[in-house]
C-alpha positions in Angstrom: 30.0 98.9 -39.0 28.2 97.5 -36.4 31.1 97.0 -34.5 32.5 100.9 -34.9 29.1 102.0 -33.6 28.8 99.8 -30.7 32.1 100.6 -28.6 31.4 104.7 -29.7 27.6 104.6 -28.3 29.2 102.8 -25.4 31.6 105.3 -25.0 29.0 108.4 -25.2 26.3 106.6 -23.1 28.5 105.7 -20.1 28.3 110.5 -19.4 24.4 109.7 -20.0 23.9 106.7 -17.5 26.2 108.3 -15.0 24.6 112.1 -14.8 21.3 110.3 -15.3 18.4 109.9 -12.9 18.3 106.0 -13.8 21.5 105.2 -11.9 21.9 107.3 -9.4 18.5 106.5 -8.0 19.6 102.9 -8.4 23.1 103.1 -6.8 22.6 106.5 -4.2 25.1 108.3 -5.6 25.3 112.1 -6.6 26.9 112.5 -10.0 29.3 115.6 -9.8 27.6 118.9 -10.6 29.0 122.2 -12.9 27.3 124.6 -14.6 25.0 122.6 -17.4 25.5 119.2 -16.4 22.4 118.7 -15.9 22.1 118.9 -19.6 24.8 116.1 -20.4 22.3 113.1 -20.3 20.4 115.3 -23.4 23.3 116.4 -25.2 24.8 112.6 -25.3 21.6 110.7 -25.4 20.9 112.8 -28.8 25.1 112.0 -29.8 23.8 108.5 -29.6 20.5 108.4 -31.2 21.6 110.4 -33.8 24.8 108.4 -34.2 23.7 104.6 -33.1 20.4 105.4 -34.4 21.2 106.1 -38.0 21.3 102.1 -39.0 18.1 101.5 -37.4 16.4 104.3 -38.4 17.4 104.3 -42.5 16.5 99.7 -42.2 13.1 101.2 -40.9 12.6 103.5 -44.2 13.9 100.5 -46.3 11.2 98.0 -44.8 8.4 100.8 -44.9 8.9 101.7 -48.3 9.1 98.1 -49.6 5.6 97.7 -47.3 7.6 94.8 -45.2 7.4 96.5 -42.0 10.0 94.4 -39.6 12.2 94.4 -35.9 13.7 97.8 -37.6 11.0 99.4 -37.9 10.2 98.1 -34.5 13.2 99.3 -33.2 13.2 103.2 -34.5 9.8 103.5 -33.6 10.9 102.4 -29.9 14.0 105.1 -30.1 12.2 107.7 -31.9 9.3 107.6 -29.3 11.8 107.4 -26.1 13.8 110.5 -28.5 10.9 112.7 -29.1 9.3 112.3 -25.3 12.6 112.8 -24.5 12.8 116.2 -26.2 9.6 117.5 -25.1 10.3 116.8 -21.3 13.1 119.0 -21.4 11.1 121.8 -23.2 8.7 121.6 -20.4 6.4 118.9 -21.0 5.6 117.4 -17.3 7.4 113.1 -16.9 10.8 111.9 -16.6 13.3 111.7 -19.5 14.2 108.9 -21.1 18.0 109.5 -22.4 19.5 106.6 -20.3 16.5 104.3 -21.9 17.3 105.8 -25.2 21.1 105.2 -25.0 21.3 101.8 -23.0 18.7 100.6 -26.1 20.3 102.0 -28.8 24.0 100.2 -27.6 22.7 96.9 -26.7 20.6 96.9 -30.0 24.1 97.5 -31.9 25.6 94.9 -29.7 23.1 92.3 -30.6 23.4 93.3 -34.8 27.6 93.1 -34.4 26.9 89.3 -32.8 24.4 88.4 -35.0 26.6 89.9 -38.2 29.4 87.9 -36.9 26.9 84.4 -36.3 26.2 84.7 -40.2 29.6 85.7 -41.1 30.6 82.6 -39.5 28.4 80.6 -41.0 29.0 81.8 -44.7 33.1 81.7 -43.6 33.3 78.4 -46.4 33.6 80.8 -49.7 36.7 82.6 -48.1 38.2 79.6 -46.8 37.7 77.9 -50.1 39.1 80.9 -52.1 42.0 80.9 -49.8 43.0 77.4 -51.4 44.3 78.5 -54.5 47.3 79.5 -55.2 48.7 83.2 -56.3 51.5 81.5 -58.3 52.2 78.5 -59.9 55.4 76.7 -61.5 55.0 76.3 -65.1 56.9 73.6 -66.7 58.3 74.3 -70.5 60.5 72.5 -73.1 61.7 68.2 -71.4 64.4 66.6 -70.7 67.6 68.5 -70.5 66.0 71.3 -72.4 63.1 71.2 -69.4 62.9 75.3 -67.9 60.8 76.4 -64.7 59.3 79.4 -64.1 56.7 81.2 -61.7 53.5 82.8 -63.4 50.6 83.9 -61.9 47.4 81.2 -61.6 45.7 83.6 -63.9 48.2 83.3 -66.8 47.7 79.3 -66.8 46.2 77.8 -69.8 44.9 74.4 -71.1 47.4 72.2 -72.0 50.4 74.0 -69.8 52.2 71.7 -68.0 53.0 72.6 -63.3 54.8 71.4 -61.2 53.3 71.0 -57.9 56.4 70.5 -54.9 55.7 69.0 -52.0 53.5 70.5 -49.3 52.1 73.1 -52.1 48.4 73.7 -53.1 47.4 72.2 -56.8 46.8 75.5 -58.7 44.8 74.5 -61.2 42.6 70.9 -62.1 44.6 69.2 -64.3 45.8 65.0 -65.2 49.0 64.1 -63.1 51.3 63.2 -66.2 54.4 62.5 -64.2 55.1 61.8 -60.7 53.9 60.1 -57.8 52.3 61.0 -54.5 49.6 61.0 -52.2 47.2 64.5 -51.8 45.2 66.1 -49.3 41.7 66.8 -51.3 39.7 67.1 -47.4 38.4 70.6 -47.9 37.0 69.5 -51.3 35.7 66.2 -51.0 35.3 66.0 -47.4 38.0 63.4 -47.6 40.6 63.0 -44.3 42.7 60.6 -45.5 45.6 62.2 -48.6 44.3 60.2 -52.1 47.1 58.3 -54.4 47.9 60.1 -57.3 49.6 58.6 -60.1 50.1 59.0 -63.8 46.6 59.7 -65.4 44.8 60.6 -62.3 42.8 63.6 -62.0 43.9 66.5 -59.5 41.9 69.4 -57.9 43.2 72.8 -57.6 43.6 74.1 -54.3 44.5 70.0 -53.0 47.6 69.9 -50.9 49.9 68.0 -52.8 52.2 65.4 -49.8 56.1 64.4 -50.0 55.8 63.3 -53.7 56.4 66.1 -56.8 54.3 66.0 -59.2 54.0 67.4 -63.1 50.2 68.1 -64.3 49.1 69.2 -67.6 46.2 71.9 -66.9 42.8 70.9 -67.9 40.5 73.8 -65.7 42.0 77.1 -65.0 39.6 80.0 -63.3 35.9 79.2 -62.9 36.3 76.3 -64.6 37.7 74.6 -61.9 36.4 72.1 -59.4 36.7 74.7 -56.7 34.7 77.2 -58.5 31.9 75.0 -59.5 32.0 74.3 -55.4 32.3 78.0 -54.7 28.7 78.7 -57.0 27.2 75.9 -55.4 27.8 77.3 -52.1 26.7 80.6 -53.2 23.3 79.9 -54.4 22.7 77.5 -51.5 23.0 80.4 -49.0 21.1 83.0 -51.3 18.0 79.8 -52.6 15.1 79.9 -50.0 12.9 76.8 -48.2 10.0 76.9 -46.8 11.1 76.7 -42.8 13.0 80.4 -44.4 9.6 81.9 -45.6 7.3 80.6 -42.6 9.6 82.1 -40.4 9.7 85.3 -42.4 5.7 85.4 -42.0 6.0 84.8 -38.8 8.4 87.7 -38.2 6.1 90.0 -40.2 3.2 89.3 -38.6 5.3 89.7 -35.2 5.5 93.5 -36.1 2.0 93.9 -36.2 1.6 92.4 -32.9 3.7 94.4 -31.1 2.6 97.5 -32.6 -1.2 96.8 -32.0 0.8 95.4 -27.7 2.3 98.6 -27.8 -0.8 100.6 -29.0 -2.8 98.8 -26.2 -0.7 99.0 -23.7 -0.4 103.3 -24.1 -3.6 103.7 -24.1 -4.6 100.9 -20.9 -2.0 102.8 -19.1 -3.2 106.2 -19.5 -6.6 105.0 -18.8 -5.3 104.0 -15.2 -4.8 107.3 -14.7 -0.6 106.8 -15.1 1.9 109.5 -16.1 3.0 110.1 -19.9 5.8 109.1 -19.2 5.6 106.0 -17.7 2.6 104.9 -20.3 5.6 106.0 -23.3 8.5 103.8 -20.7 5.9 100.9 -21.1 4.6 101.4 -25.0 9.4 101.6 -25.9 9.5 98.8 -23.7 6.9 96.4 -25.8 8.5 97.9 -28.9 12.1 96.8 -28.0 11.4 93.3 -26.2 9.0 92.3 -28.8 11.4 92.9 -32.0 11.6 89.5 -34.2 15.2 89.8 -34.3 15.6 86.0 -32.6 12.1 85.0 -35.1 14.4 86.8 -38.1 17.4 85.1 -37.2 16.2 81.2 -36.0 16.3 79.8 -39.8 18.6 81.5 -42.0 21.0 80.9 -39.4 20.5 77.2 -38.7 20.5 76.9 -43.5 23.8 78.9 -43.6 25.1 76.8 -41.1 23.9 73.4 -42.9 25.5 74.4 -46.2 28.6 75.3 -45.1 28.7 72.2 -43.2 27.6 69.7 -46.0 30.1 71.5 -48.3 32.9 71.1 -45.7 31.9 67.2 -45.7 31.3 67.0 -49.5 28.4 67.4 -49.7 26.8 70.3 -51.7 23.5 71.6 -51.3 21.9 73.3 -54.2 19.0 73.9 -52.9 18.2 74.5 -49.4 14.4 73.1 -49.9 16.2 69.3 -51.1 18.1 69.4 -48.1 14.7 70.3 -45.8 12.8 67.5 -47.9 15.7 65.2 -47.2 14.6 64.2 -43.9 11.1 63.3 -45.0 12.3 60.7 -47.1 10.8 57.0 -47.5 12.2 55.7 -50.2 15.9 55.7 -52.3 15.9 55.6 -55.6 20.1 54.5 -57.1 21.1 54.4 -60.5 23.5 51.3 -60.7 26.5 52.2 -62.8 28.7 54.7 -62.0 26.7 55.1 -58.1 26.2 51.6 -56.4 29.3 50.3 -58.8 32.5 51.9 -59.9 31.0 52.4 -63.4 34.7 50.1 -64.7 34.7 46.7 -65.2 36.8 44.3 -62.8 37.7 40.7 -61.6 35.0 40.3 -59.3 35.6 36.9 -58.6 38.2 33.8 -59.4 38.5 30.1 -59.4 41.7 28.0 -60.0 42.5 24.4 -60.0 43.9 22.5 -57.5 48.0 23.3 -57.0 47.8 26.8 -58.6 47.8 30.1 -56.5 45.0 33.0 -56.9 47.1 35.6 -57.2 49.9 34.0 -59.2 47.3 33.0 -61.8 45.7 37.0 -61.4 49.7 38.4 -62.3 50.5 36.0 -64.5 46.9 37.2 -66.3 47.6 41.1 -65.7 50.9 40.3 -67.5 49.7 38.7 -70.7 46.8 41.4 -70.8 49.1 44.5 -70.2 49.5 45.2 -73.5 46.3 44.4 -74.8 43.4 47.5 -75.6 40.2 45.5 -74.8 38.1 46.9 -71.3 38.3 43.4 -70.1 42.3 43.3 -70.3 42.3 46.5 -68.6 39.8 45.2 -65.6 42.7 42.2 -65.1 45.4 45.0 -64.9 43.4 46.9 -62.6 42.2 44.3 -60.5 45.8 42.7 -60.0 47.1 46.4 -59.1 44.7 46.9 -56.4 45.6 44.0 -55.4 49.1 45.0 -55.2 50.7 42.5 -57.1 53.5 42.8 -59.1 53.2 42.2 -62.5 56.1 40.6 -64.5 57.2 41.8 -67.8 55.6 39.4 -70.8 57.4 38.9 -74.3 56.1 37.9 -77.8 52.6 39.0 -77.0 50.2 38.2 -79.8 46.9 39.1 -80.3 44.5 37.0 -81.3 41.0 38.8 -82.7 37.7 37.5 -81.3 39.5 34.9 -79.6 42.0 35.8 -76.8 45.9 37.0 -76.6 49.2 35.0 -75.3 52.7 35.4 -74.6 55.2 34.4 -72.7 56.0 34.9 -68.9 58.9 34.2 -67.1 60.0 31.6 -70.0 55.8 30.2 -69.4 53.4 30.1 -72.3 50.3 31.9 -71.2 46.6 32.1 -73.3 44.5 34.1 -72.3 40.5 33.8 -73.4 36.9 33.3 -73.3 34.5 30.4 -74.4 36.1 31.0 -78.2 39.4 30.4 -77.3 38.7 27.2 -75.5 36.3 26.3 -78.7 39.3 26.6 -81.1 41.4 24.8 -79.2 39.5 21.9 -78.1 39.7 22.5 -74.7 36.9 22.2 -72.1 37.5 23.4 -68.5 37.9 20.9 -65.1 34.1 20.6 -63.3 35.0 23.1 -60.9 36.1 26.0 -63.4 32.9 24.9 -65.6 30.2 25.1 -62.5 32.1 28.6 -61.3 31.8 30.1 -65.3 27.7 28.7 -65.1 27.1 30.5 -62.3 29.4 33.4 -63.6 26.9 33.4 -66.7 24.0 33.2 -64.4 25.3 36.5 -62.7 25.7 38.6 -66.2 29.2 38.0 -66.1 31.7 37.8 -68.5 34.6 34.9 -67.9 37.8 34.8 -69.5 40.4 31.8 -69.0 43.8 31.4 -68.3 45.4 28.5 -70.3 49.0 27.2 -70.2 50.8 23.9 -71.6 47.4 23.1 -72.8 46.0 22.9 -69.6 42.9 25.4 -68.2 44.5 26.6 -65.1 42.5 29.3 -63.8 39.0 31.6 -64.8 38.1 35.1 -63.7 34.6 36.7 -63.9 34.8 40.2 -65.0 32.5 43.1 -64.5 31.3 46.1 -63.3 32.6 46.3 -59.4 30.2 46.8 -56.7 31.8 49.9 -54.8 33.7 49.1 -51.5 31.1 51.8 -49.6 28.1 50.6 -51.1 26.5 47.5 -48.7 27.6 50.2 -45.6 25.3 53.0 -47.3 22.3 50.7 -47.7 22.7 49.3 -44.3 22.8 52.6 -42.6 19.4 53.7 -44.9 17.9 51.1 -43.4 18.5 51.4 -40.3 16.9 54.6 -40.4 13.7 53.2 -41.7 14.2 53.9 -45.5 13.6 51.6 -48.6 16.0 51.3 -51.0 15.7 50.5 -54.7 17.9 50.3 -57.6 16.8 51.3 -61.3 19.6 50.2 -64.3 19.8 49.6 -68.0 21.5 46.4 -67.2 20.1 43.0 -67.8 17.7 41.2 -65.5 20.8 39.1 -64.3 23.0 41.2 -63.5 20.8 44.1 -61.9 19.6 40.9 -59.6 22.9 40.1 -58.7 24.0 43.7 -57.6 20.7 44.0 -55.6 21.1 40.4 -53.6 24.8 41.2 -52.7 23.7 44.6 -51.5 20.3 43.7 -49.7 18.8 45.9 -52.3 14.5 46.0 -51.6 13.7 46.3 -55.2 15.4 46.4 -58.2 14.0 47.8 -61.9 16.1 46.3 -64.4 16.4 47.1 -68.1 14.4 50.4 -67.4 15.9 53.3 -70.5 16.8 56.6 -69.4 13.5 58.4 -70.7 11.0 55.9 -68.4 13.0 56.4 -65.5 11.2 59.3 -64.5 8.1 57.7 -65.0 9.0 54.8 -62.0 10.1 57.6 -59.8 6.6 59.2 -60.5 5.0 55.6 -59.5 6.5 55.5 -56.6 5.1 59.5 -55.7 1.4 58.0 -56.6 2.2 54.9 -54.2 2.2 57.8 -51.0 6.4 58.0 -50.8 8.6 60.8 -50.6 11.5 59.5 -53.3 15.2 60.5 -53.9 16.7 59.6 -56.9 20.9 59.2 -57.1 22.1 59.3 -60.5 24.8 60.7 -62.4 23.0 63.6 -63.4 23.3 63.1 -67.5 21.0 60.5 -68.5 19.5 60.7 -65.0 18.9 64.0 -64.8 15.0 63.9 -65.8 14.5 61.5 -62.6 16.6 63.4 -60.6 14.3 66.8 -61.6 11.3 64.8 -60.9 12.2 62.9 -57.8 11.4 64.7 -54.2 15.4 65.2 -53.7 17.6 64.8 -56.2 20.9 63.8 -55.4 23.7 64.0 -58.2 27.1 62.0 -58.1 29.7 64.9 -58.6 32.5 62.3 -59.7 35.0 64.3 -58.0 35.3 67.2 -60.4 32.2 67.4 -62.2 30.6 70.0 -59.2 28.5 71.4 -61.8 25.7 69.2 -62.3 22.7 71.3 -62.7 20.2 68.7 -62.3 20.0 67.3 -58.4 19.2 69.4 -55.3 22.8 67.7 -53.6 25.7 66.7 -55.3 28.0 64.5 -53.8 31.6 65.7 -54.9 33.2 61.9 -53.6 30.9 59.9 -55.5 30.2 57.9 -52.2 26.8 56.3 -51.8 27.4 56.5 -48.0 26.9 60.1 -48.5 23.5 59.8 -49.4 22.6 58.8 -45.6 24.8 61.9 -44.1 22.2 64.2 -46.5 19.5 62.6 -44.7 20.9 63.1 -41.3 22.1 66.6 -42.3 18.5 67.3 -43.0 17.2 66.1 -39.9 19.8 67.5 -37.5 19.1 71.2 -39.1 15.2 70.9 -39.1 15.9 70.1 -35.3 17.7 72.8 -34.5 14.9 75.2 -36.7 11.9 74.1 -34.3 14.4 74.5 -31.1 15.4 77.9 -32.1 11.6 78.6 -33.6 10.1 77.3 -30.5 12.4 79.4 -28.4 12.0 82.6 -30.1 8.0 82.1 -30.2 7.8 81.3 -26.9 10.1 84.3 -25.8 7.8 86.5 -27.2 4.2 85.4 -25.7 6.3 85.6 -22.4 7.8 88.7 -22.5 5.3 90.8 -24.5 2.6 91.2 -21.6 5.8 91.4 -19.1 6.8 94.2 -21.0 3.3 95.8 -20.9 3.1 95.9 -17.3 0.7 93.2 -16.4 2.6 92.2 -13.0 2.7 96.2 -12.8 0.5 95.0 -9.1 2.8 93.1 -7.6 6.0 95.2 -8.0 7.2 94.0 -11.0 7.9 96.5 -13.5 10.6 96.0 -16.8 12.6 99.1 -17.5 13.4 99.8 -21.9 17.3 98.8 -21.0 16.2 95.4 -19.6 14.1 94.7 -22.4 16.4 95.7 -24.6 18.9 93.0 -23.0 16.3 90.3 -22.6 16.0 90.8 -26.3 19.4 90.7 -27.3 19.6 88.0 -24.8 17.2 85.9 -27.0 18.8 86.3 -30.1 22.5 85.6 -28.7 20.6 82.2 -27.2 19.4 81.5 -30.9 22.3 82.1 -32.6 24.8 79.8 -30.3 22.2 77.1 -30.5 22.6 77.2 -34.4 26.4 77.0 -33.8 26.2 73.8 -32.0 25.1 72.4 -35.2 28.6 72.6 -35.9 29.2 69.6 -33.8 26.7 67.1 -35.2 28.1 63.9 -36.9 27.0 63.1 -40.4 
């Protein structure tokens, strides 16, 4: 709308400017003359106010009426002022018209809305270019095997439990578990992820991912706005629309702004008629304060900089919630993890191995993963997983036998494998070589379990199994403190263990054996001791600390976008995210003070500029160069909020 308007007042003020007095004074000319023309600047200066106007003039009823007088208010009073003198000039009243004033004030003013319209369109741009991920269609799968049919249906007709195929190259149309298939996919827009994720059977997908060269079949689990992508979509939302506290000082500022310049512009009418000037150049000077002094820059500084922020972090993964725990991020002294699930990987694996002399790590790890393949247990699985990440092969095992409380066997390659803990080696008889007995000690020592790999009657090998520390995790605590913050880890776990996370990962301080309902109470400790706290958790039995912490900051686990209890949720379940939230913070604040600063200062300058005070010396500003220096400002403030584009989490 803004647009339309802009290049149509152009159009009708370029007859106003150029049978005006304004220009042709400025440039000697003489505009052509026919019967009436003198009347043109009038007849299109009123086309203009009456079309350019209209915006300004129904905002201005809209903040008077809800007692929030603002810069449109500002603005109509300026154009209905420069309108009415305008008028009466031509009926006779003695002064100089101001139609070219009127006109020139009226486009720039639209030019300035259209630029700023398109600054916050810009900024809010993540919700379309999220929506624009999903697919129209999908590829429903019915009936297998040679009875197996194909056929396209609309996203919306997709229901739990249908089966897709996703080809290669197209978007994942709904979330769902990959449950045949192979391939590696493109998740960046969700998770903030650049490099394509493996996907194999039993892995979860997100709609709207970019599946790569592999196909892939994927029984539906979340259709509509129950997928990832919605959850991120509402998250997004009510981050632009929730409010902080740079938002509402700014807003006070603006509002008392109005006042200012209406008392300026008040003051200055009066001082000029009392100097024995014209009417019309005391109204010139009283529009001129009006326009230059609008808190369109002062409106525009913050909400700018916060819709910038949030579409950023939820490019990067990183999803604000609520804009006041992303301003209190960059305060922060102290953070607060949760252990499982957040510093670890919340499954158990081989975390460390010791074999005898002769015998290969990872040919004792596969031969392991083999005997354990076919075993239930979470400690058979962590051997599996371990030697897969690994990227072993594992070798097929025969006459596999499960032995309760004890251990399983089988054979391997024609080799008699056991596999065990301190029971099996009890009912056997068997006691472990020195080395494999000091390395299961200090195993124990660590809170971890140790099972044993036994063949021809011989201990061969032992692996301690538990819950792995993440890959990402000593990299986020470094970087946290190297930006001055303490870190501290709060668990369930046993003293042992809990130490033993916390000394691999330069921890400060770890609370160990704390229950869910008392961690709260240590984050409110913390608050007494004089420190501004984020908590990371999981955001189930978290979620009270999370609530009561400073910033809460909630592991998304990928999918789960929807946690309602943390200010941020982190959609990759990275800890190393937890530092780019604190950066985030502190890049935005930055750019707030620049742009508040600027837009502050603008105005103490310009105001007594506009009201004539260097009026002595020659220096006089006209309504149209106010009107540019104000539009000026504004344009300033809004491309110094888009160079927050380029900061680096």
């Amino acid at each position: 709308m803004f647009r339309d308007k802009f290049w149509w007042t152009l159009i009708l003020t370029l007859p106003t400017l150029v049978w005006g007095h304004m220009l042709q004074s400025a440039l000697d000319y003489t505009a052509p003359s026919f019967t009436g023309s003198r009347f043109l600047p009038a007849i299109f200066g009123t086309a203009v106010f009456a079309y350019g106007g209209t915006p300004f003039l129904k905002g201005a009823i809209s903040e008077i009426r809800d007692r929030l007088p603002g810069m449109m208010t500002l603005i109509s009073l300026a154009i209905s002022v420069a309108f009415v003198f305008s008028a009466a000039v031509l009926s006779g009243f003695p002064g100089m018209p101001l139609w070219e004033e009127l006109a020139t004030l009226v486009t720039i003013m639209l030019l300035g809305h259209w630029m700023e319209m398109r600054s916050i369109s810009q900024a809010q741009g993540a919700l379309g270019e999220l929506a624009k991920l999903l697919p129209v269609t999908a590829v429903r799968v019915e009936g297998q095997g040679a009875e197996e049919r194909l056929s396209e249906v609309g996203v919306d007709q997709l229901r739990d439990g249908d089966v897709v195929l996703v080809r290669p190259g197209a978007h994942v149309p709904a979330d769902g578990i990959v449950r045949v298939g192979r391939s590696r996919v493109n998740e960046a827009l969700l998770t903030g992820e650049s490099a394509p994720v493996e996907k194999v059977k039993g892995d979860q997908v997100i709609a709207g991912a970019v599946n790569g060269s592999g196909s892939l079949r994927v029984e539906v689990t979340g259709t509509g706005e129950r997928t990832a992508l919605a959850g991120i979509m509402r998250l997004v939302e009510l981050a632009q629309f929730s409010r902080s506290r740079a938002q509402a000082l700014a807003d006070r500022a603006a509002f008392w702004l109005t006042w200012v310049a209406l008392a300026a512009g008040a003051v200055t009418f009066v001082a000029w008629i009392a100097v024995g000037a014209t009417a019309a150049t005391a109204v010139e000077r009283l529009v001129t304060v009006l326009v230059i002094a609008c808190p369109h820059a002062l409106g525009l500084a913050v909400p700018l900089v916060l819709a910038i922020s949030t579409t950023l972090g939820a490019q990067s993964g990183l999803l604000v919630r609520d804009r006041r725990g992303l301003e209190d991020a960059r305060n922060l002294t102290a953070v607060v993890f949760d252990k499982t699930g957040t510093l670890t990987l919340g499954q158990h694996r081989v975390v460390a191995m010791r074999t005898v002399s002769g015998v290969d790590e990872d040919d004792a790890l596969r031969m392991a993963a083999a005997v354990e393949r076919d075993a239930e247990h979470p400690v058979a699985r962590a051997i599996v997983l371990s030697a897969t990440e690994r990227g072993l092969t594992i070798p097929p095992a025969s006459d596999f036998e499960l032995m309760p409380g004890r251990g399983v066997r089988a054979a391997v390659e024609g080799r008699p494998i056991t596999n065990g803990g301190p029971n099996l080696l009890a009912s056997l008889r068997l006691s472990p070589p020195a080395p494999l007995q000091q390395f299961a000690e200090e195993a124990a020592a660590r809170g971890e379990g140790v099972i044993y790999l036994i063949e021809d009657a011989q201990v061969r090998a032992a692996f301690a199994v538990a819950d792995a520390v993440r890959p990402e995790s000593a990299e986020a605590i470094r970087r946290l403190h190297e930006a001055g913050i303490e870190v501290l880890m709060m668990t369930g776990d046993a003293r042992a263990v809990a130490d033993a996370v916390g000394r691999e990962l330069g921890i400060d301080t770890v609370f160990a054996e704390v229950l869910p309902e008392a961690k709260a109470a240590h984050i409110e400790r913390l608050q007494r001791a004089g420190k501004r706290v984020a908590m990371v958790g999981d955001g189930v039995n978290d979620a009270p600390a999370l609530v009561t912490a400073d910033v809460g900051i909630a592991i998304g686990a990928g999918t789960d976008v929807a946690v309602e209890a943390g200010d941020v949720v982190l959609v990759r379940s990275d800890p190393r995210d937890v530092p780019r939230i604190i950066n985030l913070s502190r890049v935005s604040y930055r750019k707030m003070v620049q742009n508040l600063w600027w837009a502050a200062g603008y105005n103490i300058v310009a105001i007594p500029l506009a009201a004539g005070v260097l009026a002595p010396w020659g220096f006089v500003l006209s309504p149209a160069v106010g009107a540019v220096l104000m539009s000026l400002s504004t344009i300033i403030v809004a491309i110094n909020a888009q160079l927050l584009r380029r900061a680096k989490l």
